[in-house]
C-alpha positions in Angstrom: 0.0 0.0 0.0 2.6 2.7 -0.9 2.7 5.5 -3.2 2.9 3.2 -6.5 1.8 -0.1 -5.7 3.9 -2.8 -6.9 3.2 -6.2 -8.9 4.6 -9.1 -8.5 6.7 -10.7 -11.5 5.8 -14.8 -12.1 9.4 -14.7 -14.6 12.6 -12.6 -15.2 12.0 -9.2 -16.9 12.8 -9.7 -21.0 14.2 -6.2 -21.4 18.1 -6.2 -21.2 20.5 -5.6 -18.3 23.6 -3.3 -20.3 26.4 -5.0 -19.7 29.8 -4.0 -20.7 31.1 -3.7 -24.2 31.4 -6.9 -25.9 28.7 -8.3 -23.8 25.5 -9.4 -25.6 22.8 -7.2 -25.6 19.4 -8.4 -26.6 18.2 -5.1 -27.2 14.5 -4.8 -28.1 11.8 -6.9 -25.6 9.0 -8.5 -27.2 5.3 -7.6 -27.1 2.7 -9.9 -25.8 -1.2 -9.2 -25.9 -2.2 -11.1 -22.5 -2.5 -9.1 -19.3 0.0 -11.6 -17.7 2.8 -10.5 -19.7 2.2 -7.2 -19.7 4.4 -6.9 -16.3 7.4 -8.3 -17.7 7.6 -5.0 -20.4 10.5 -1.9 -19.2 8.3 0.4 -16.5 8.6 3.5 -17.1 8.0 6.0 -14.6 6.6 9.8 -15.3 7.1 12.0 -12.8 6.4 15.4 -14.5 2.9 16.1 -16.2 3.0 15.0 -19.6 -0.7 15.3 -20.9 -1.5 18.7 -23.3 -4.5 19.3 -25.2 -5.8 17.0 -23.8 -3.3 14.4 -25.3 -0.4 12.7 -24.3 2.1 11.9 -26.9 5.3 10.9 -25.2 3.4 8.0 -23.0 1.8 7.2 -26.4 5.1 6.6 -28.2 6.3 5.0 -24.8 3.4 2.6 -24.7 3.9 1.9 -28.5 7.4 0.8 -27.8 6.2 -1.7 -25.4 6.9 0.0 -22.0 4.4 0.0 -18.8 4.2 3.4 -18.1 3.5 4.3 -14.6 2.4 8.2 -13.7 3.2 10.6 -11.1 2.5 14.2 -12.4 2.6 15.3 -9.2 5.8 14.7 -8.7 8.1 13.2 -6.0 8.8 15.7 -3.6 11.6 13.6 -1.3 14.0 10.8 -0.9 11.4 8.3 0.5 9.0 8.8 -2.2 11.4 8.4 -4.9 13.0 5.3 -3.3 9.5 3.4 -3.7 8.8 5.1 -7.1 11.6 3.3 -8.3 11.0 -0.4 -7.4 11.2 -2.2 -10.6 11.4 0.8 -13.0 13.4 0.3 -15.5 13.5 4.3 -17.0 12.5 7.5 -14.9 11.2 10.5 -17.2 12.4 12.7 -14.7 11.4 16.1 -13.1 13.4 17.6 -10.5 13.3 14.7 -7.6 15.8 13.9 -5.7 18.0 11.5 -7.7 20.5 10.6 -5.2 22.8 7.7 -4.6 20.5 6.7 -1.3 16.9 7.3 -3.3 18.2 4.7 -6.1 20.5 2.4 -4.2 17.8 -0.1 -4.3 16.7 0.8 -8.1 18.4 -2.4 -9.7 16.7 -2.6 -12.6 16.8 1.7 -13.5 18.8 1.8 -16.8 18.1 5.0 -17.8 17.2 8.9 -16.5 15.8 11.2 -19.3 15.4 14.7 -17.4 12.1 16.4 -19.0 14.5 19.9 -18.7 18.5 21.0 -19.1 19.7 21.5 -15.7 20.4 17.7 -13.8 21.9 19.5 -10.6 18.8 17.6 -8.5 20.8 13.5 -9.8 24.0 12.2 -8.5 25.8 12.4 -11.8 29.0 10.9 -10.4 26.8 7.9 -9.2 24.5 7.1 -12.2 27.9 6.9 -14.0 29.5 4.1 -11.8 26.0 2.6 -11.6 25.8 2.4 -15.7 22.8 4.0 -15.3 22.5 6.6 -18.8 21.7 10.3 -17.5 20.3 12.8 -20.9 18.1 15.7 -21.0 16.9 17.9 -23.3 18.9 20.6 -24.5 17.3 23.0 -27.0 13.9 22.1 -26.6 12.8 24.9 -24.0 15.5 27.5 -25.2 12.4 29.8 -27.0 10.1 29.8 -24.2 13.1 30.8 -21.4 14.3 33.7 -24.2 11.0 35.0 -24.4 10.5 34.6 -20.7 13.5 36.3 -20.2 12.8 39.3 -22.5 9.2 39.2 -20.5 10.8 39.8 -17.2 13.1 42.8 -18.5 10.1 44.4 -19.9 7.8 44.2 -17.1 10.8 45.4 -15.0 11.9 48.0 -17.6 8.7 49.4 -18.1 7.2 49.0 -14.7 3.7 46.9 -16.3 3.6 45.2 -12.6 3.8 48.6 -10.8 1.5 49.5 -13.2 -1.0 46.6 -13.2 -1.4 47.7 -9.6 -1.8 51.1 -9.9 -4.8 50.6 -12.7 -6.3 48.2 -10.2 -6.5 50.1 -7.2 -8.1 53.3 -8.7 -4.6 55.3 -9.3 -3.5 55.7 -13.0 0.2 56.6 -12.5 3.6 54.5 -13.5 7.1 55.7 -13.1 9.4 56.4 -16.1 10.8 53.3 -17.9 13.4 53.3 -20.4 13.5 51.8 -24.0 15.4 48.7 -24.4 16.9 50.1 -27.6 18.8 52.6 -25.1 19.8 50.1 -22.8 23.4 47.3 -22.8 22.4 43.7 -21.9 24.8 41.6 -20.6 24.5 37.4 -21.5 26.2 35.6 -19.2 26.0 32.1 -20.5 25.9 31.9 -24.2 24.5 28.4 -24.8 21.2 27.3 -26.5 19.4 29.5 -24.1 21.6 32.4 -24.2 21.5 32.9 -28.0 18.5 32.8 -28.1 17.9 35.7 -25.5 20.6 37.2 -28.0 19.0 37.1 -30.9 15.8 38.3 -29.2 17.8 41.5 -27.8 19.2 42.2 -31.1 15.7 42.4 -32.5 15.0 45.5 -30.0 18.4 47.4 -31.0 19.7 46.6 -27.5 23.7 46.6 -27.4 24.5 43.0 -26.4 27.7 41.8 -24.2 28.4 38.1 -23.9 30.8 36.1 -21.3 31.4 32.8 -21.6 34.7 31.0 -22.0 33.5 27.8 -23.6 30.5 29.7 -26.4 31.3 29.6 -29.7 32.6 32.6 -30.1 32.1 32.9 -34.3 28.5 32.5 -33.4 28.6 34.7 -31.0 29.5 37.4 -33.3 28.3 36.4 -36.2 25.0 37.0 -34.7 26.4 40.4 -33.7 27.2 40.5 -29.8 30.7 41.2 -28.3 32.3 38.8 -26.2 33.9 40.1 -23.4 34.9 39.0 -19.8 33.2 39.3 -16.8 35.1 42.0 -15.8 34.2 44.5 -19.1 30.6 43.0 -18.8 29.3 44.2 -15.6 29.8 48.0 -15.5 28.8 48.1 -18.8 25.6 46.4 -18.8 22.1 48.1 -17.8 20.7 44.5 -17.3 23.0 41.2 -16.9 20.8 38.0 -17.5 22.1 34.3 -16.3 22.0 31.4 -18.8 24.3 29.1 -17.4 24.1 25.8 -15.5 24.3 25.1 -11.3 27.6 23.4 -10.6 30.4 23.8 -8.3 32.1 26.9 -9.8 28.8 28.8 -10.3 27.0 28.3 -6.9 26.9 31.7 -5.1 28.6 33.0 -7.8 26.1 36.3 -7.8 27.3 37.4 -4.7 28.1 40.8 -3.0 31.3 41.5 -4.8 29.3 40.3 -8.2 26.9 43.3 -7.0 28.7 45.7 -6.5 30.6 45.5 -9.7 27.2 45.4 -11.5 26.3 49.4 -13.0 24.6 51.2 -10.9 20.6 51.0 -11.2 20.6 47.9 -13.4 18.7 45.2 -13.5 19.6 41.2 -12.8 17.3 38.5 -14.6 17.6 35.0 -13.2 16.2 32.4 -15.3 18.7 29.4 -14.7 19.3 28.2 -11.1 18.2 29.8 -7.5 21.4 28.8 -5.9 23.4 30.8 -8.9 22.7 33.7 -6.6 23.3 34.8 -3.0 20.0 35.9 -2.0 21.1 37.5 1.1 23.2 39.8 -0.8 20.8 40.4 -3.8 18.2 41.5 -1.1 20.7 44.1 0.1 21.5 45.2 -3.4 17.8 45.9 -4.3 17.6 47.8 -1.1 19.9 50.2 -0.6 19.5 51.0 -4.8 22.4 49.6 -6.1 20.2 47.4 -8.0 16.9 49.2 -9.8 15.0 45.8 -9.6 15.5 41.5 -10.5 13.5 39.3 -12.6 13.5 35.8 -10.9 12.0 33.0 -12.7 13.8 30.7 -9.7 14.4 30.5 -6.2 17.0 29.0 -3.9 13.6 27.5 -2.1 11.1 26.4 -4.4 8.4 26.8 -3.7 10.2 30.0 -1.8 10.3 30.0 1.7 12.2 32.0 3.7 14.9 34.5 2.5 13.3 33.1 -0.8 10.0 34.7 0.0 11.5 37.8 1.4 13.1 38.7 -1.5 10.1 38.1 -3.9 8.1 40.4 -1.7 10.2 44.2 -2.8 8.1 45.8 -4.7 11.5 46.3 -7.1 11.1 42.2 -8.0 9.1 40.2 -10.5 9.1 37.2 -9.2 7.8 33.7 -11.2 7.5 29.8 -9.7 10.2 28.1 -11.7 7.9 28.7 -14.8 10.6 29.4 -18.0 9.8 26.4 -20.3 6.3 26.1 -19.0 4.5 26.6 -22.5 2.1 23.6 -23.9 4.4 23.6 -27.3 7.6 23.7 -25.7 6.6 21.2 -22.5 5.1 18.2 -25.4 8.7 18.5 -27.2 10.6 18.5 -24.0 8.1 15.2 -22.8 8.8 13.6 -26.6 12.7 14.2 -26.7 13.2 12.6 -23.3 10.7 9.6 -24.3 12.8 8.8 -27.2 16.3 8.6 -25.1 14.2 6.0 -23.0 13.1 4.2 -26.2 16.8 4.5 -27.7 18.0 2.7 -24.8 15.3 0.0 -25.3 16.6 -0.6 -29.1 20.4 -1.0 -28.4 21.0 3.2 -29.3 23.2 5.9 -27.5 20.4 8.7 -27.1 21.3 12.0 -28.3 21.8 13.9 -25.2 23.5 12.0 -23.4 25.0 14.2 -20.4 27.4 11.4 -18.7 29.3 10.3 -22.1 31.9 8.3 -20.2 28.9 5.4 -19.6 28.8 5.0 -23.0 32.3 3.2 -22.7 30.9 0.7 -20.7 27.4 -0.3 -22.8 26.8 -2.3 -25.7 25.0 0.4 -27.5 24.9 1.4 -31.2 26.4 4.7 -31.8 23.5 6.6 -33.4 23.4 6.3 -37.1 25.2 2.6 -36.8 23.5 -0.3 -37.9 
């Protein structure tokens, strides 16, 4: 009686354990009509919503492949929930549950974790790795809805539309100055997928556009017609910095008070990547002694924010949102389909796409994609 209840198997699961190379692989499981045998095909557990307009594609193509599907859109919120979830599940389409070495440690049959998203900071990458266990996500399928969220926050911080949402509303019909973003630098700070896509959106209002990131490519970069520069140039230069870049080690905390205080006077910071990317201690101080005019926050170091979270969403100077960048039916179905067909991939012998743990690939019998 748990939170997915489980069945007992009568014979040995027919989908295949990866071994390592030069091991056999058997790689596709055979479908069978009677209910009986219908346990024995790859479970596949859903943990995000996956149903739009009213359909559901990716458990479709999932159930087409021969895979139980099991579904929890609401989620798994801790590490007891998500060590029952995964009791004889052979895939995880993953949200942003804990995925840690003590929530799968009993997860012997788990093969594969396709993250319905880009950032993987919530699994134990290190882990899944020695495990064998194949980690991808889904790179490029949400970077027009976080652009255009993005460009969404500067606006309604730029041209005050929340300040004056609430001044319509309560009877008052007054809004302070803004400023044209045609007048105005943006600095990138991360110029992957994501971050040229916020680019190419800036471009399109005549902002001036800065970009810092050692690893972007930097012909791209200019060829689209930004300037790469280092941190250093970027931040007193730039009327509003935006971060595009993933939560790791180096980049935790990075948006701290020294960050802040080199930032322009009066500009604005738009956080659409990771909570933990920024102090929010010393972002709350920034915003209120004015060295900051105001901050965009699609994320939270608490989510849902509690806390120093929920302090700093209540200044009047912040437009806060819950975590909501790729949340667009369009760009939620591809995210849901890409990370179906790594699962399926996996199933047929094939090295998905997005794989973000390459160096398991040395140690499964997969096809290379595009191999027979």
């Amino acid at each position: 009686s748990g939170l997915i209840r489980q069945r007992q198997r009568s014979s040995p699961v027919l989908y295949p354990v990866l071994g390592r190379k030069n091991t056999p692989l058997n790689p596709l499981i055979q479908l069978r009509d009677d209910e009986d045998d219908a346990m024995d095909r790859p479970r596949v557990l859903i943990s995000v919503p996956i149903t739009f307009r009213g359909h559901a594609p990716a458990r479709e193509r999932l159930e087409q492949a021969g895979c139980e599907v099991v579904e929890v859109p609401a989620g798994l919120q801790n590490t007891a929930a998500v060590r029952e979830a995964l009791e004889g599940i052979f895939a995880v389409l993953a949200g942003m549950e804990p995925l840690q070495a003590d929530s799968m440690a009993e997860a012997t049959d788990l093969r594969i974790i396709a993250r319905n998203g880009v950032g993987y900071d919530s699994i134990d990458l290190e882990y899944c790795t020695r495990r064998g266990i194949i980690v991808t996500n889904t790179p490029g399928a949400l970077s027009d809805a976080v652009a255009e969220e993005t460009i969404g926050l500067m606006l309604a911080l730029t041209r005050h539309i929340t300040a004056g949402d609430r001044s319509v509303k309560s009877g008052g019909y007054e809004v302070p100055f803004g400023e044209d973003l045609a007048a105005m630098t943006l600095g990138v700070i991360g110029g992957g997928s994501i971050g040229c896509e916020v680019i190419a959106r800036a471009l399109a209002f005549k902002m001036r556009v800065l970009v810092c990131d050692p690893y972007a490519d930097a012909g791209r970069i200019r060829g689209m017609g930004a300037s790469l520069v280092s941190l250093d140039e970027l931040l007193p230069a730039a009327d509003i910095v935006t971060l595009h870049l993933p939560l790791n080690e180096a980049s935790r905390g990075m948006v701290n008070a020294g960050f802040l205080q080199r930032m322009k006077p009066g500009s604005y910071l738009i956080n659409t990547a990771r909570g933990a990317v920024v102090d929010e201690a010393a972002l709350r101080d920034a915003l209120l002694d004015g060295q900051l005019a105001g901050a965009g926050l699609d994320v939270q170091v608490s989510e849902p924010a509690t806390g120093l979270s929920r302090a700093l969403l209540e200044l009047d100077n912040v437009v806060g949102m819950p975590h909501a960048g790729s949340k667009t039916l369009t760009t939620r179905e591809r995210m849901s389909m890409w990370a179906a067909e790594s699962i399926i991939d996996v199933l047929a012998g094939r090295q998905p796409e997005h794989v973000v743990n390459r160096e398991v690939l040395e140690r499964l019998s997969l096809q290379p994609r595009g191999g027979n």
